[in-house]
RONUKE-333353 format. One record per residue (C-alpha): residue number from 1; residue in three letters; chain; z, y, x. Coordinates in Angstrom, 1 decimal. Example, Ala and Ser with C-alpha at 12.3 -4.5 7.8 and 13.67 -1.06 7.14 Angstrom:
! RONUKE-333353
NODE  seq  type  mol       w       v       u
NODE    1   ALA    A     7.8    -4.5    12.3
NODE    2   SER    A     7.1    -1.1    13.7
//
This chain:
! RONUKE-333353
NODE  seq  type  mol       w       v       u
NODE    1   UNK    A   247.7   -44.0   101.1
NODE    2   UNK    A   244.1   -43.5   102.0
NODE    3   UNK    A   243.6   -40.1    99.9
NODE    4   UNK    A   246.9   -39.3   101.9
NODE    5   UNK    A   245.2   -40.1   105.1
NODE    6   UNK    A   241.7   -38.1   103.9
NODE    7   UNK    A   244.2   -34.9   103.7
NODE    8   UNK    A   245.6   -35.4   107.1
NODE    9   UNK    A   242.2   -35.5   108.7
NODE   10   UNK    A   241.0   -32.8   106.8
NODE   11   UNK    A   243.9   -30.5   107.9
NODE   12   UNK    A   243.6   -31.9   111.6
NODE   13   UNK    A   239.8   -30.5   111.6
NODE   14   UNK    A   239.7   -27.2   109.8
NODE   15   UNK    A   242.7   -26.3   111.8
NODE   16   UNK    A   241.2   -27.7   115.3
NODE   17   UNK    A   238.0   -25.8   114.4
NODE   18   UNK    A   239.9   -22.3   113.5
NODE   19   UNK    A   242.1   -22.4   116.1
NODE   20   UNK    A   239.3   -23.1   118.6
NODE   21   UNK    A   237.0   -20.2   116.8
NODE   22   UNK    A   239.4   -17.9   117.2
NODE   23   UNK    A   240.2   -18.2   120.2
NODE   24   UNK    A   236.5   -17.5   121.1
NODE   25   UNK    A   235.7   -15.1   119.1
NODE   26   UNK    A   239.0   -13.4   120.3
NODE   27   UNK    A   237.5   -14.0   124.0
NODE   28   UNK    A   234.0   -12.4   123.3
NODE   29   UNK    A   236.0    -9.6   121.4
NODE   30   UNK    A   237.6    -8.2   124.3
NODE   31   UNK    A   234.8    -8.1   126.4
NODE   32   UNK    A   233.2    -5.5   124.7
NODE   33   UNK    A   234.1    -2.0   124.4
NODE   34   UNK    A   234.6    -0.1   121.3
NODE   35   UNK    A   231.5     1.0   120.0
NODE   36   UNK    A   231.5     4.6   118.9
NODE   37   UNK    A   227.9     5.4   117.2
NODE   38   UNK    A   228.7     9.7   116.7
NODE   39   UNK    A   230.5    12.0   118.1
NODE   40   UNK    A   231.7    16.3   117.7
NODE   41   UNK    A   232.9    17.1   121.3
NODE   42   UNK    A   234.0    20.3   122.7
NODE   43   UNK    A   233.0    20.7   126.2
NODE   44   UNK    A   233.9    23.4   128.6
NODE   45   UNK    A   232.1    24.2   132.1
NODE   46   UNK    A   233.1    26.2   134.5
NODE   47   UNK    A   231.4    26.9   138.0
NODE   48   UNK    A   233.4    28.8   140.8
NODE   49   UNK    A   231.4    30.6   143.5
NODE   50   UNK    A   233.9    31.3   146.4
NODE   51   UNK    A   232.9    32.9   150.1
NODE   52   UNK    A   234.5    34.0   153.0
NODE   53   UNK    A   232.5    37.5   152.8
NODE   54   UNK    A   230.7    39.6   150.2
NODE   55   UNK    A   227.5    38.3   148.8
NODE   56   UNK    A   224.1    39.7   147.3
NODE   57   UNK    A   221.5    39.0   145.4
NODE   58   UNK    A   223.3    36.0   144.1
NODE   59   UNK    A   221.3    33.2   142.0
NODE   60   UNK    A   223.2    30.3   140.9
NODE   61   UNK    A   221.0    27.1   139.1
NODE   62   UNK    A   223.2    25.0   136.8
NODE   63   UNK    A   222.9    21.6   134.6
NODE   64   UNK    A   223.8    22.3   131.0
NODE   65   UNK    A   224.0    20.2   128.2
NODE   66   UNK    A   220.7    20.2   126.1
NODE   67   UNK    A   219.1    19.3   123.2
NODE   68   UNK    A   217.8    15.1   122.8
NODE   69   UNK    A   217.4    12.5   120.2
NODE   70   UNK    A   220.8    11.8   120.6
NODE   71   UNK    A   222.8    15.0   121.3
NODE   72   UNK    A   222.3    18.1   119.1
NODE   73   UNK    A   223.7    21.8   120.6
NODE   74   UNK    A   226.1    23.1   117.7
NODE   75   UNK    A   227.1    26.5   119.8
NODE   76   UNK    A   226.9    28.0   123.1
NODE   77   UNK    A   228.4    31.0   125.3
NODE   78   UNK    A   228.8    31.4   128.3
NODE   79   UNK    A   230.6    34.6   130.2
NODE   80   UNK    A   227.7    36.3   132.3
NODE   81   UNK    A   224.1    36.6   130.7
NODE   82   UNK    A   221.6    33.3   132.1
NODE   83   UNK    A   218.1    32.7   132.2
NODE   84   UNK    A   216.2    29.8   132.0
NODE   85   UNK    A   214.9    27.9   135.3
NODE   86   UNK    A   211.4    27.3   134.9
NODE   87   UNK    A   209.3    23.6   134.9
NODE   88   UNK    A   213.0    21.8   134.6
NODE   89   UNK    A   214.9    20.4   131.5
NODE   90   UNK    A   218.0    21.3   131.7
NODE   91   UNK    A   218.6    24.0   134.4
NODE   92   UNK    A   220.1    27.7   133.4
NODE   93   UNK    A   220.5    30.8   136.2
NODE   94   UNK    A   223.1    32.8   136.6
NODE   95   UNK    A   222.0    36.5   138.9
NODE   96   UNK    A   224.9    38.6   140.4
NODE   97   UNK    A   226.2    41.3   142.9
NODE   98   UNK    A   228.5    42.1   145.4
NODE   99   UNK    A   231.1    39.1   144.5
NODE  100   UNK    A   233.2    36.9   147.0
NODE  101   UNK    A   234.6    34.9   144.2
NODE  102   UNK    A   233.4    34.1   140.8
NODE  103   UNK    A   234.0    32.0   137.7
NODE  104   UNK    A   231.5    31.6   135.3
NODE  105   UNK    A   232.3    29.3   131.9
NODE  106   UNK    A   230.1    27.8   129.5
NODE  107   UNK    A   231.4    26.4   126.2
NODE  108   UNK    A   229.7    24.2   124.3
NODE  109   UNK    A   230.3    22.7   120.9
NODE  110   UNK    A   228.3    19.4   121.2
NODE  111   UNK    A   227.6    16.3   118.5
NODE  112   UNK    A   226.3    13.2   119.5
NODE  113   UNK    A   224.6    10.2   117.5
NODE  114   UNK    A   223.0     7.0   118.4
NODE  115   UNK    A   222.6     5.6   115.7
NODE  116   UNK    A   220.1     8.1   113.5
NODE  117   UNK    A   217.7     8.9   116.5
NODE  118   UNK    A   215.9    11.7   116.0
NODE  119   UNK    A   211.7    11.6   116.7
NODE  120   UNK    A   210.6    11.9   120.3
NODE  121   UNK    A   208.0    14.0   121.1
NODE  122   UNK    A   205.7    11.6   123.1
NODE  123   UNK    A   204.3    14.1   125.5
NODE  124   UNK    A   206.1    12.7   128.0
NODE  125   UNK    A   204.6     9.2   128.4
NODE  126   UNK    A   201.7    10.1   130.2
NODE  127   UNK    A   203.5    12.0   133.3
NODE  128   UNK    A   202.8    10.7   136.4
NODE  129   UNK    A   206.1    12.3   137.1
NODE  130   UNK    A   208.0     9.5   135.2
NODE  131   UNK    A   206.1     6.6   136.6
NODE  132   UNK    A   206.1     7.1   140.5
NODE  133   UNK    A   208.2     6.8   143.5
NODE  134   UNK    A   210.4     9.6   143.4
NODE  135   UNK    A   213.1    10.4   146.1
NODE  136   UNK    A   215.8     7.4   145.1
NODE  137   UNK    A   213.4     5.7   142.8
NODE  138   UNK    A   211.3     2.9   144.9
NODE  139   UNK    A   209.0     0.6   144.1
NODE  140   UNK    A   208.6    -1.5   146.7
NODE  141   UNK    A   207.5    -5.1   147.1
NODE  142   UNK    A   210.7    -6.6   146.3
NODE  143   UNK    A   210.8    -4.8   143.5
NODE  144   UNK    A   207.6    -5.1   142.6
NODE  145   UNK    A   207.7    -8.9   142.8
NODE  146   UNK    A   211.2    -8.9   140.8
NODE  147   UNK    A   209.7    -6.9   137.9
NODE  148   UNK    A   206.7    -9.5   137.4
NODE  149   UNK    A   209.1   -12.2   136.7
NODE  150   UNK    A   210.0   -10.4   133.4
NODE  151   UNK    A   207.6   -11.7   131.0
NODE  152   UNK    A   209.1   -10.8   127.5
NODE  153   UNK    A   207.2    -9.1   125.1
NODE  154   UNK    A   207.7    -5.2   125.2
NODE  155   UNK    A   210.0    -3.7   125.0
NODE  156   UNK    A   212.4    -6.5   125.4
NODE  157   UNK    A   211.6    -7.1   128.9
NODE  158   UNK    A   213.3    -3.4   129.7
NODE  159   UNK    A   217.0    -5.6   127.6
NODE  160   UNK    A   216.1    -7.6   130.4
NODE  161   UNK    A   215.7    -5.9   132.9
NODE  162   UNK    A   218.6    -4.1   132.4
NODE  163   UNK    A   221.1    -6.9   131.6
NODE  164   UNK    A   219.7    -8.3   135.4
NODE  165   UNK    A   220.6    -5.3   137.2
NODE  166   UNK    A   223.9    -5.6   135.5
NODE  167   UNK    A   224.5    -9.0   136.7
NODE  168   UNK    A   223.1    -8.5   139.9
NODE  169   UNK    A   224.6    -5.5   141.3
NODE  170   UNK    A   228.4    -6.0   141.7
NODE  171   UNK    A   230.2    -2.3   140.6
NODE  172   UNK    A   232.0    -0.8   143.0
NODE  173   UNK    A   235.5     0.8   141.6
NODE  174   UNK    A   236.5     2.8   144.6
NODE  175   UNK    A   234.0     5.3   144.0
NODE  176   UNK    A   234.9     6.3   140.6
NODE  177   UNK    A   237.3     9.3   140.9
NODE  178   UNK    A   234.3    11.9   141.9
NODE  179   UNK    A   232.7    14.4   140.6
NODE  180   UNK    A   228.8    14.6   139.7
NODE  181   UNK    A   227.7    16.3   142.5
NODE  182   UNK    A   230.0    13.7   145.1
NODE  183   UNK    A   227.3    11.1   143.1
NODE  184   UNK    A   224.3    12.8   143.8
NODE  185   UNK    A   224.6    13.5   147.0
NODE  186   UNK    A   226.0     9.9   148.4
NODE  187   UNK    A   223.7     8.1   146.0
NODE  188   UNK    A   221.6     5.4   147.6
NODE  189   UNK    A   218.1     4.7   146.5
NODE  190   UNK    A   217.3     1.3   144.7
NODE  191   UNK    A   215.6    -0.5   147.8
NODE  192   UNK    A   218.7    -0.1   149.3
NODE  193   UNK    A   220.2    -1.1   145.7
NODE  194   UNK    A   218.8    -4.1   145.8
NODE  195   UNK    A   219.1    -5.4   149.3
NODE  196   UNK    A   222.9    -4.7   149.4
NODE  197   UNK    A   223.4    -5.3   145.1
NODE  198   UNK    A   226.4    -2.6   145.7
NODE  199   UNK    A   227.3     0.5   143.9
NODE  200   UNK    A   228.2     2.6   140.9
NODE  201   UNK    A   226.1     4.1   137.9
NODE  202   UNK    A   223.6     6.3   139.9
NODE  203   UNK    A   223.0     2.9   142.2
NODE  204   UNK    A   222.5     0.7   138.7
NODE  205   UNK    A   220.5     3.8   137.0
NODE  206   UNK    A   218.1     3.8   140.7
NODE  207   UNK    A   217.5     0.4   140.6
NODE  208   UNK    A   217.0     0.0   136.9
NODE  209   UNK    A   214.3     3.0   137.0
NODE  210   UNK    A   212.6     1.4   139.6
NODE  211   UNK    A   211.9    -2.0   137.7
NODE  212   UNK    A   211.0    -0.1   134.7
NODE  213   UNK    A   208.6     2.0   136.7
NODE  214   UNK    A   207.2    -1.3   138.2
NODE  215   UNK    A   206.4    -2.3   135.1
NODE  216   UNK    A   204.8     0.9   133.7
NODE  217   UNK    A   207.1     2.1   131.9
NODE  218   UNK    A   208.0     6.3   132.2
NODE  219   UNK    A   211.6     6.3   132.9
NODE  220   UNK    A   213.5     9.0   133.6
NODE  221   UNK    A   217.6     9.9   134.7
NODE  222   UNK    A   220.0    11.3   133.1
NODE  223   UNK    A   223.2    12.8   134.2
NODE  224   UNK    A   226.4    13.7   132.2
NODE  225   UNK    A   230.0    12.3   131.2
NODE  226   UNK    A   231.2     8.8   129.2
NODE  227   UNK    A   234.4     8.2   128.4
NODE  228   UNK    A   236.2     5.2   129.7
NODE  229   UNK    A   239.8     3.7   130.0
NODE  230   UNK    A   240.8     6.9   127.6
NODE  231   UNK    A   239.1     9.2   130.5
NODE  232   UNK    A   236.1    11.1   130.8
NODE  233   UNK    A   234.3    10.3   134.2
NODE  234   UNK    A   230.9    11.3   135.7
NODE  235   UNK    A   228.0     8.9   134.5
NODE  236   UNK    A   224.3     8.5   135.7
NODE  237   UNK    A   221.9     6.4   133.0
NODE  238   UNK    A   218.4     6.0   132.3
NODE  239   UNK    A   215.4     6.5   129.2
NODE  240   UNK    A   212.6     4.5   129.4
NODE  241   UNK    A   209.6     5.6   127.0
NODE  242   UNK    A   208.1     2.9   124.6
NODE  243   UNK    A   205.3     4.3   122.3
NODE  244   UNK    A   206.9     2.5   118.9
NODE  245   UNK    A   210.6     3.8   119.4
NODE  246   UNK    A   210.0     6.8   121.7
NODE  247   UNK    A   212.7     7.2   124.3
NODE  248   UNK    A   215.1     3.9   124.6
NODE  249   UNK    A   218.5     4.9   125.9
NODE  250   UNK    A   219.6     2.4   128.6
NODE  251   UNK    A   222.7     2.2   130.6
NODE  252   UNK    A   222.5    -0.5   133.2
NODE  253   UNK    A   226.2     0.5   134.3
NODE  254   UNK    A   227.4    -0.7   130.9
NODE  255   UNK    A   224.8    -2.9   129.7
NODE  256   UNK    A   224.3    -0.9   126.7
NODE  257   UNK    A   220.6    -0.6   124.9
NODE  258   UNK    A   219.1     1.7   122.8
NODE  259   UNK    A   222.8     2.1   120.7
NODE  260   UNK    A   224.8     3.7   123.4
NODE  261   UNK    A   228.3     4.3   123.3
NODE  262   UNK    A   228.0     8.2   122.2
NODE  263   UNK    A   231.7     9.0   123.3
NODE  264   UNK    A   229.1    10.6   126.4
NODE  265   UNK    A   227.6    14.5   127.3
NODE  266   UNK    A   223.9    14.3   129.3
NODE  267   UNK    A   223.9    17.4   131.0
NODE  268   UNK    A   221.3    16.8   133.0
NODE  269   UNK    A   217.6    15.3   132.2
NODE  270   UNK    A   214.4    15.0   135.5
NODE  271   UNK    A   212.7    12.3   137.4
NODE  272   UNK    A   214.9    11.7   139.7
NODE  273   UNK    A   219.1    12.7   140.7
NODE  274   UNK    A   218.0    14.6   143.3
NODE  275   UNK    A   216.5    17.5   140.9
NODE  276   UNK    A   220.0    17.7   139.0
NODE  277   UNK    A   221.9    19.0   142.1
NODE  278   UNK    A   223.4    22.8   140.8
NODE  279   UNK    A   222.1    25.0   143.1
NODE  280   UNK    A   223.3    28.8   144.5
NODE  281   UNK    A   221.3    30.9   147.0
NODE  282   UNK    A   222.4    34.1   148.0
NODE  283   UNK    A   222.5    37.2   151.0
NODE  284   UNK    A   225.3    38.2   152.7
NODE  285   UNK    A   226.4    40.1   156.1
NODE  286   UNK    A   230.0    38.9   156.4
NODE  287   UNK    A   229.8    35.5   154.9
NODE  288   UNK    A   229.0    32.3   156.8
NODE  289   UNK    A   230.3    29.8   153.9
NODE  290   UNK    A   230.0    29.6   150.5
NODE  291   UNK    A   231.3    26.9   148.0
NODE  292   UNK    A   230.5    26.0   144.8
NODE  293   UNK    A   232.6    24.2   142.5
NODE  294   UNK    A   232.1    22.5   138.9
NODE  295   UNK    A   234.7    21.4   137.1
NODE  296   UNK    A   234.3    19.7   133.2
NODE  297   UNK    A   236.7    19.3   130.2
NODE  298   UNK    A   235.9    17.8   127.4
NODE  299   UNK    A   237.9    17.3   124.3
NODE  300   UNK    A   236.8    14.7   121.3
NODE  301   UNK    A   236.8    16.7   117.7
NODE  302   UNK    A   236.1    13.3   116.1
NODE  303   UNK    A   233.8    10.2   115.9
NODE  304   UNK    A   232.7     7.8   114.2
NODE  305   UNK    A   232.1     4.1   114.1
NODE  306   UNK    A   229.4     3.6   111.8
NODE  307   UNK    A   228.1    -0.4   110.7
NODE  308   UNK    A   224.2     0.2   110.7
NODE  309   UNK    A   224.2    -3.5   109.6
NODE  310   UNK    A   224.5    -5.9   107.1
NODE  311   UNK    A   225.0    -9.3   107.8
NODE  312   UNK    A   224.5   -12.2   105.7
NODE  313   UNK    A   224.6   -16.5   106.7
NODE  314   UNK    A   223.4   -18.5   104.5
NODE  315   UNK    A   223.5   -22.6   105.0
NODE  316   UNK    A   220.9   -24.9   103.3
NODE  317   UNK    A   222.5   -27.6   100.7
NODE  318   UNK    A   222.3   -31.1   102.8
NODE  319   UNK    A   223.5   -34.9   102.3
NODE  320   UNK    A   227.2   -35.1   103.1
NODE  321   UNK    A   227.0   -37.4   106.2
NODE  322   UNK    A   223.6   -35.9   107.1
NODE  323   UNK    A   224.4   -34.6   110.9
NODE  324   UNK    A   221.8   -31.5   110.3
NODE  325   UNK    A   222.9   -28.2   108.5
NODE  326   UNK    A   219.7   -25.9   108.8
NODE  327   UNK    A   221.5   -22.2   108.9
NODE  328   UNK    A   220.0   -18.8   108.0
NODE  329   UNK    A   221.6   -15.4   109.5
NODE  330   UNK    A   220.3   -12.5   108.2
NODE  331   UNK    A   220.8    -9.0   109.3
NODE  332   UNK    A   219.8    -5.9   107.5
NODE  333   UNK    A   219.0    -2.4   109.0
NODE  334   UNK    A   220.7    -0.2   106.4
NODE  335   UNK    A   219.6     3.4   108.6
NODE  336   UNK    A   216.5     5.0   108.7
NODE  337   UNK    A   215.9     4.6   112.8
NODE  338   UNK    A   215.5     1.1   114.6
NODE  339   UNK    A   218.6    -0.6   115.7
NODE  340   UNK    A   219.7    -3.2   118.6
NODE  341   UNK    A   221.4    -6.1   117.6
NODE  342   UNK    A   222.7    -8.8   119.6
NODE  343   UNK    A   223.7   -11.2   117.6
NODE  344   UNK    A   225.9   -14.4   118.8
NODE  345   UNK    A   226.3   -17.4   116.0
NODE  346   UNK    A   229.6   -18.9   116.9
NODE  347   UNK    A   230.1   -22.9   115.5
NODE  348   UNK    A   232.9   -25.2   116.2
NODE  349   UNK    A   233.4   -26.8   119.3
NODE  350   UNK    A   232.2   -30.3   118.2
NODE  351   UNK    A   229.2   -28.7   116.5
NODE  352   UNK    A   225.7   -28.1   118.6
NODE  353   UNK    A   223.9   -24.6   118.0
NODE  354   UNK    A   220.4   -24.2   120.2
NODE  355   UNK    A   219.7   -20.4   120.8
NODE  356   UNK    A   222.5   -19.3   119.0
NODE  357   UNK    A   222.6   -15.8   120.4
NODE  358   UNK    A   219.7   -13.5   120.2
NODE  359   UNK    A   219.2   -10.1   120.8
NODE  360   UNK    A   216.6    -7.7   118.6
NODE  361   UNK    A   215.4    -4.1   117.7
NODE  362   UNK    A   215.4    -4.0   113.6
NODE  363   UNK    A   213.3    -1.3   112.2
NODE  364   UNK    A   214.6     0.9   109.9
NODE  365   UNK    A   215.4    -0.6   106.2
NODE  366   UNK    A   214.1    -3.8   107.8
NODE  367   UNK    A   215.9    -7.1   107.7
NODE  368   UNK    A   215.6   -10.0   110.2
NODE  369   UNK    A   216.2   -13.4   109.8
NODE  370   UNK    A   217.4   -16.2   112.7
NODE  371   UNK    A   216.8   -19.9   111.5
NODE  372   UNK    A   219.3   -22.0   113.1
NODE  373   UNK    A   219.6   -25.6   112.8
NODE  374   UNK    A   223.5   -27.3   113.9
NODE  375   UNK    A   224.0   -30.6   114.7
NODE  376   UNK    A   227.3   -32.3   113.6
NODE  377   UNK    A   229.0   -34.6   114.7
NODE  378   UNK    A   229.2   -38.3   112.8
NODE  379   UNK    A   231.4   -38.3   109.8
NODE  380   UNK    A   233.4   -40.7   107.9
NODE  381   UNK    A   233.5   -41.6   104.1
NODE  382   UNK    A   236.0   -40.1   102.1
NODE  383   UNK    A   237.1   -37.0   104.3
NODE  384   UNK    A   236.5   -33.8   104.0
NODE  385   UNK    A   235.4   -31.9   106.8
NODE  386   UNK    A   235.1   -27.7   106.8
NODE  387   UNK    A   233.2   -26.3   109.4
NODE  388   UNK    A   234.3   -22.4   109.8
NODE  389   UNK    A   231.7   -20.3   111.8
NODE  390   UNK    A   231.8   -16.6   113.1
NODE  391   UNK    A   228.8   -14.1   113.7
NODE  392   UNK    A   229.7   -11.7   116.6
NODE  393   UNK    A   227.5    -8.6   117.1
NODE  394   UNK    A   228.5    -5.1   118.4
NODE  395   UNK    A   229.4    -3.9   115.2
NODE  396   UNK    A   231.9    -6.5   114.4
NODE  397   UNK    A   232.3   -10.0   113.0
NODE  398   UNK    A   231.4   -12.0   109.9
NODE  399   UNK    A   233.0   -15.4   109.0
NODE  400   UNK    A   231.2   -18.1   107.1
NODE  401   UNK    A   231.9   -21.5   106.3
NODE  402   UNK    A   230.5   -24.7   104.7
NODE  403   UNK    A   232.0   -27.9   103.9
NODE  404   UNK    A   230.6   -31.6   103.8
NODE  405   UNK    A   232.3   -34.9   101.7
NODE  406   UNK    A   231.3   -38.1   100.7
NODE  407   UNK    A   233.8   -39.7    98.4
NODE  408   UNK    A   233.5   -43.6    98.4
NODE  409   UNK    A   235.8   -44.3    95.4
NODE  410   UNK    A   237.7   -47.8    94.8
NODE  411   UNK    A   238.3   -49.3    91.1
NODE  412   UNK    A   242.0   -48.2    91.1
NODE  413   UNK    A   240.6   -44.6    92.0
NODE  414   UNK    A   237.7   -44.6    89.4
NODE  415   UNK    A   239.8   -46.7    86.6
NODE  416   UNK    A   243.0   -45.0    86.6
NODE  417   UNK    A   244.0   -46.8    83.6
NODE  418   UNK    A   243.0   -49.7    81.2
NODE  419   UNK    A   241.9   -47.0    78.8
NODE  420   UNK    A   239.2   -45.9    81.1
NODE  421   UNK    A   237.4   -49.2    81.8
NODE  422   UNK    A   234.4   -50.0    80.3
NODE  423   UNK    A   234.1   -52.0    77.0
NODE  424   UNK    A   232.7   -55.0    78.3
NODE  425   UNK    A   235.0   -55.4    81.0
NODE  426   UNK    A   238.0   -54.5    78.9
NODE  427   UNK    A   236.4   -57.7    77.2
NODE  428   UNK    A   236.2   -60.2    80.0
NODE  429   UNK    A   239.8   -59.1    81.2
NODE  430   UNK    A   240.8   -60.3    77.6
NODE  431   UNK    A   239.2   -63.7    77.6
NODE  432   UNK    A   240.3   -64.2    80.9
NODE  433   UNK    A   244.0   -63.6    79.9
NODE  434   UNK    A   243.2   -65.9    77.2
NODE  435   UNK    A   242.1   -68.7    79.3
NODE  436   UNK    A   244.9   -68.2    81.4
NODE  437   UNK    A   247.5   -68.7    78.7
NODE  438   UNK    A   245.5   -71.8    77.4
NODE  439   UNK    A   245.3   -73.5    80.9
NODE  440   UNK    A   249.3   -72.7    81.3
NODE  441   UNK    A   249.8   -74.2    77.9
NODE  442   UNK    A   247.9   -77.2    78.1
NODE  443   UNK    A   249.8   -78.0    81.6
NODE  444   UNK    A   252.8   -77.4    79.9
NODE  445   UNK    A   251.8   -79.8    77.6
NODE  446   UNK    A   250.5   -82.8    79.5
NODE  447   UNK    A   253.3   -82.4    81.5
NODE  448   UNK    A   255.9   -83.3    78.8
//
């Protein structure tokens, strides 16, 4: 009856503490989106010039997708001969004559990675360019003051930073459904960010660059496209430059660091959104308007979802009722650039963790260890309790388990049978037998 009962409870917690795991792991799960680490897009531009009159001396500046530590140009054509627009990063010109109307296409075959990062040049860290006030980009008192309150040790403070602007700032969905240049022309600049904590990606990416500024950091904008909900929408994010990892890719929209999602064109890179506007300047005698439209396709090749990681948990050998179970996770960089990981250790319910989720960047072939220490709850002799566990990070989940039993066993359990007793108690259970059939006989006797 009591083993019986040791079996029920047993079954009662391991399937409590699955069900309950589960369910949270299940919860965390859908909260973050798919993490696609490379990508071969094509992409396909085309800007229309359209007047109401014949112009001259046409000169149309345009964002292109360019070269970065994350996005390598396969190919690219384009229909009318360009040249490149001097002291910017990303700017092409387009000269013509005596048009009213006029397409002009660029196709690009484009892949993306951000997982093997390639080396940054480093020239950049020392503009002033990236480090002042800019148009949209403020620093101000407020945001001075907000910025001094992050006090983690470099670069984490920028995780930080970001994952506060992303809190902070509620996202406003009606503004979606525009195009790139709708966003920078209405974008607002990050004092106004802050004060009304209101807006969409340019708004997050202004704000962000403004605290990273604060704190001496060059930071600098990007423009381009991301897909989301299965469609591919304008996006503004940010780099920040760190000497040891070069350019950290930040999206404050998202709260993605230094991994981003690379479903995602840049097509623009400056200082500020107000340099990425497309431009067109031109003379006419007839025309008093003239329009210029961009319009984007892009169509996924393939991608991949690459595990940088390895994961491993390891829990230390303890007493069975001991309430301590000192844990060690351990994650492995298997690439040969750093990697973000945040990690969340995921116990039972009735078990205590203590900074159980942590966040790091693991250098490359490095591995990093967490030292955890759960605290059970009291446990009973004779049943055997299984604690499952899960390890959550971005690039999936790992499930580990350990078990503790103390087994108090009675005589019937440990004796079985008369064959198993020991010798000399075999030999007072035969005396006392004895003595018991003498002490019946001699009553018997006495009684007659």
């Amino acid at each position: 009856m009591q083993k019986q009962i040791a079996e029920n409870k047993t079954k009662t917690f391991q399937n409590t503490f699955q069900n309950t795991v589960l369910l949270l792991t299940l919860i965390l799960i859908s909260t973050i989106n798919a993490r696609p680490t490379s990508a071969l897009l094509n992409v396909t531009i085309n800007w229309d010039v359209v007047a109401d009159g014949v112009l001259n001396n046409v000169s149309l500046d345009v964002n292109i997708p360019t070269n970065s530590q994350n996005q390598q140009i396969i190919s690219m054509n384009f229909s009318d001969p360009y040249t490149l627009v001097a002291d910017t990063e990303s700017k092409i010109r387009f000269e013509f004559e005596n048009v009213r109307a006029k397409r002009i296409t660029g196709n690009f075959i484009i892949k993306t990675d951000y997982l093997e990062r390639s080396n940054s040049t480093g020239n950049e860290r020392n503009s002033n360019e990236y480090l002042g006030n800019t148009t949209y980009i403020i620093i101000d008192d407020k945001i001075e003051k907000i910025a001094e309150n992050f006090t983690q040790e470099k670069p984490y403070d920028l995780y930080e930073m970001m994952n506060w602007v992303y809190k902070n700032v509620k996202y406003n969905a009606s503004f979606t459904d525009v195009e790139i240049s709708d966003i920078i022309q209405s974008t607002r600049n990050s004092s106004w960010v802050l004060e009304n904590k209101v807006g969409v990606c340019d708004e997050f990416t202004n704000l962000f660059a403004a605290l990273s500024r604060a704190k001496r950091y060059p930071t600098r904008t990007i423009i381009g496209y991301v897909y989301v909900d299965k469609k591919w929408i304008p996006h503004a994010w940010t780099e920040a430059y760190y000497p040891q990892y070069g350019w950290i890719e930040i999206d404050p929209t998202h709260n993605q660091f230094m991994n981003l999602n690379a479903l995602r064109v840049r097509t623009g890179t400056s200082s500020d959104i107000s340099k990425l506007q497309d431009s067109i300047s031109a003379s006419s005698t007839s025309a008093k308007t003239v329009n210029l439209e961009t319009s984007t396709s892009i169509q996924i090749i393939n991608y991949s979802e690459e595990k940088p990681i390895e994961e491993n948990v390891f829990f230390s050998p303890q007493p069975p009722l001991d309430i301590n179970q000192p844990t060690i996770v351990q994650i492995k960089n298997r690439i040969n650039s750093p990697v973000f990981v945040n990690a969340i250790f995921i116990p039972p319910v009735s078990v205590e963790c203590e900074n159980c989720s942590r966040y790091m960047i693991i250098g490359s072939n490095k591995t990093e260890e967490i030292h955890l220490n759960l605290k059970l709850p009291a446990m009973l002799k004779n049943v055997k309790y299984i604690y499952p566990n899960t390890l959550l990070t971005e690039y999936g989940t790992k499930e580990a388990q350990f078990e503790r039993e103390y087994v108090e066993q009675t005589i019937e359990e440990k004796y079985r049978n008369l064959q198993d007793l020991p010798d000399n108690f075999k030999l007072f259970i035969g005396l006392f037998i004895v003595a018991a059939v003498a002490l019946v006989a001699i009553a018997i006797l006495i009684g007659l």
